[in-house]
C-alpha angles and dihedrals in degrees: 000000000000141000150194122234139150133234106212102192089191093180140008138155109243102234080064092050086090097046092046087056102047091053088054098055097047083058093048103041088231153098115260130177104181122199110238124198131195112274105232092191098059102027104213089049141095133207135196142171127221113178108197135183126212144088112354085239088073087084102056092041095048081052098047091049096047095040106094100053102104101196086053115108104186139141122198120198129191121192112240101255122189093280105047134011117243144267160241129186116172124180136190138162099257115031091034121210132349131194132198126171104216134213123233091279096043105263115152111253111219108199112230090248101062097039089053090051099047077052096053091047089045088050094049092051098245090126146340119294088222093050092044086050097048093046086057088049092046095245086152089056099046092049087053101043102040093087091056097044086053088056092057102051107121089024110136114257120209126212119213104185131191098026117171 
């Protein structure tokens, strides 16, 4: 079963745009040559999209591969298909990597665990119940990576279909 999903690369140097490549295309089995634009929000760096279709794995693994370079700011998202829901890995600097499994439109899905336990640590005073709950919605990464989201708005999106 197959999927849709989006690599958002928001901000790289440009000495680490080869490399970025290169790890995406080892996830995906085949060539890319993405087309980066300037980041206006963060002058020195570049940005590029790439949207991709294959198994719902593609997400997690893109992720995974992307994940250690510390100057990287990126989110990948997959639709949810019949098989698996969907989901949502963002990444900066400073917070590191996030990870969301999304509903069919596109609601983050908070699994019972994690909400009881941000329950228990709010009722024991060890933090705020509203802080715990937006940290499990990404609310960090999405204040840190909006400005970066605005400046790419009109930038040109590719479509690599079929991949396997």
């Amino acid at each position: 079963m197959t999927t849709r999903g989006v690599l958002f690369v928001h901000s790289a140097p440009r000495a680490l745009c080869p490399h970025i490549e290169w790890a995406v295309a080892g996830v995906l089995g085949t060539r890319v040559s993405l087309d980066w634009t300037k980041q206006p929000a963060s002058p020195g760096t570049w940005r590029a999209e790439l949207s991709w279709q294959g198994e719902s794995a593609i997400a997690s693994n893109l992720a995974s591969a992307l994940r250690g370079w510390h100057l990287l700011r990126f989110e990948v998202t997959a639709e949810p298909c019949a098989t698996a829901e969907g989901a949502r890995y963002c990444c900066t600097p400073d917070l590191g990597i996030y990870h969301a499994v999304t509903g069919i439109h596109g609601d983050i899905m908070i699994p019972e665990d994690r909400l009881r336990a941000a329950a228990v640590r709010a009722a024991r005073g060890e933090s705020d119940l509203q802080a715990e709950v937006a940290h499990l919605l990404g609310k960090p990464w999405d204040d840190e990576l909006e400005p970066f989201r605005h400046a790419g708005e009109g930038a040109p999106v590719r479509w690599l279909h079929q991949v396997v």
